[in-house]
PANU-109405 format. One line per field, with one value per residue (C-alpha): residue number from 1; x, y, z. Coordinates in steps of 0.2 Angstrom, whole numbers, plus 5000, padded with zeros to 4 digits. Layout:
REM PANU-109405
pos: c(NUM ...)
X: c(X ...)
Y: c(Y ...)
Z: c(Z ...)
REM end
This chain:
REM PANU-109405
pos: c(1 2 3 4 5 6 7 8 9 10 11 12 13 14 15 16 17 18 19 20 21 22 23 24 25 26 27 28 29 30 31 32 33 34 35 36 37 38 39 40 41 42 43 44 45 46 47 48 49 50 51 52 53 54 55 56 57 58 59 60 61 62 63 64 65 66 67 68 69 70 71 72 73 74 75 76 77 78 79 80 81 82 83 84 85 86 87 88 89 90 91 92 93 94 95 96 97 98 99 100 101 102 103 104 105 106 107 108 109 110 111 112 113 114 115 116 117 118 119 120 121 122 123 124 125 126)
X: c(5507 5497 5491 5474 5478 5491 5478 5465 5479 5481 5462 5463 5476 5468 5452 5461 5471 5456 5444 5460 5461 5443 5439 5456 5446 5431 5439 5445 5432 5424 5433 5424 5414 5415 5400 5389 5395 5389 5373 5371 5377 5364 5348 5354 5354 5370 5373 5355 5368 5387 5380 5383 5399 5400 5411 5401 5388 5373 5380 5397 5395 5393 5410 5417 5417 5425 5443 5442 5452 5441 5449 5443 5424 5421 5424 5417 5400 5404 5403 5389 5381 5386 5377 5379 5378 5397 5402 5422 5415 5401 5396 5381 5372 5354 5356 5367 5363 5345 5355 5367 5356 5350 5368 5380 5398 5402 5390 5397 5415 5409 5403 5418 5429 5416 5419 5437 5437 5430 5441 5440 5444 5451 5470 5483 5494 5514)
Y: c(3727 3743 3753 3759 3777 3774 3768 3779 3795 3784 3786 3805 3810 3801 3808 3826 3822 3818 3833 3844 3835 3835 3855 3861 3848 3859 3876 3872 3862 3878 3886 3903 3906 3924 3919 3914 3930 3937 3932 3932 3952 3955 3947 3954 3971 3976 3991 4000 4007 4002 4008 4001 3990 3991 4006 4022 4021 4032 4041 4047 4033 4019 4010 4007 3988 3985 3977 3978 3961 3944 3940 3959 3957 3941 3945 3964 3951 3938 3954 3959 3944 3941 3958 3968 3952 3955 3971 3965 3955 3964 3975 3986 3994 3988 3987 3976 3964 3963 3958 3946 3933 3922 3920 3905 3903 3899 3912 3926 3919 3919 3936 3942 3933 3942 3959 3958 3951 3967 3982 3998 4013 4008 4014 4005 4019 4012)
Z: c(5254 5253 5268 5267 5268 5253 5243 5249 5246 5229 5223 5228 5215 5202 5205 5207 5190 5180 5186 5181 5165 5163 5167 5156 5140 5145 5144 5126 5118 5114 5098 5097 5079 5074 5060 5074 5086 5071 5071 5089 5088 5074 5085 5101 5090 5097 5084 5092 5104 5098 5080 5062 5064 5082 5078 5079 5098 5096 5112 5116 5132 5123 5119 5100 5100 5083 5084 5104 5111 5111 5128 5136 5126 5134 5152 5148 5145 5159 5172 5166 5165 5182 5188 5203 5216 5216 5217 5212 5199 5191 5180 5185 5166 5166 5146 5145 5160 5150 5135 5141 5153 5138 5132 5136 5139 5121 5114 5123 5114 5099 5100 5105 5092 5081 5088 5089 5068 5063 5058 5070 5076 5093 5095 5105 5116 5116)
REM end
């Protein structure tokens, strides 16, 4: 015979089970699209500042995007995104918050897939 509390503890590490299953589904569902970062680069007119192929900024401030990492471009965009509410957490350049509010999760993936696909100047120190 079943105790109530087994069952109940029962229910709880289903339930705990399927919202781990369901949030790591989530997490990978999206496979970034380096054309559609492409586009999304081109109408967010990321090369008025980064400059013709994300590899030559207008200033000497502006980081070379071309051939930076997906991984570090997406959350360079997520902190940006995520503002100044946060000061462990945010980034604070009025630019690029302006830029990034309209994007989503998967858009800001897809740009970086795209930024990270194109050949650059960046150099890795050993």
């Amino acid at each position: 015979m079943i105790k109530p509390q087994q069952a109940l503890h029962t229910v709880f590490k289903t339930v705990g089970a399927a919202a781990v299953i369901g949030l790591a589904v989530a997490n990978v569902a999206h496979a970034a699209d380096a054309g559609n970062g492409k586009v999304l680069a081109d109408s967010h007119n990321c090369a008025a500042c980064h400059g013709p192929g994300l590899n030559k900024p207008v200033s000497p401030e502006y980081p070379k995007l071309a051939g930076q990492h997906s991984d570090y471009v997406f959350w360079a965009l997520r902190q940006y995104q995520m503002g100044t509410g946060n000061p462990h957490l945010g980034r604070n350049n009025a630019i690029m918050q302006a830029q990034v509010q309209s994007l989503s999760l998967g858009d800001m993936k897809d740009i970086a897939a795209y930024v990270e696909s194109l050949e650059g100047d960046l150099v890795q120190k050993k």
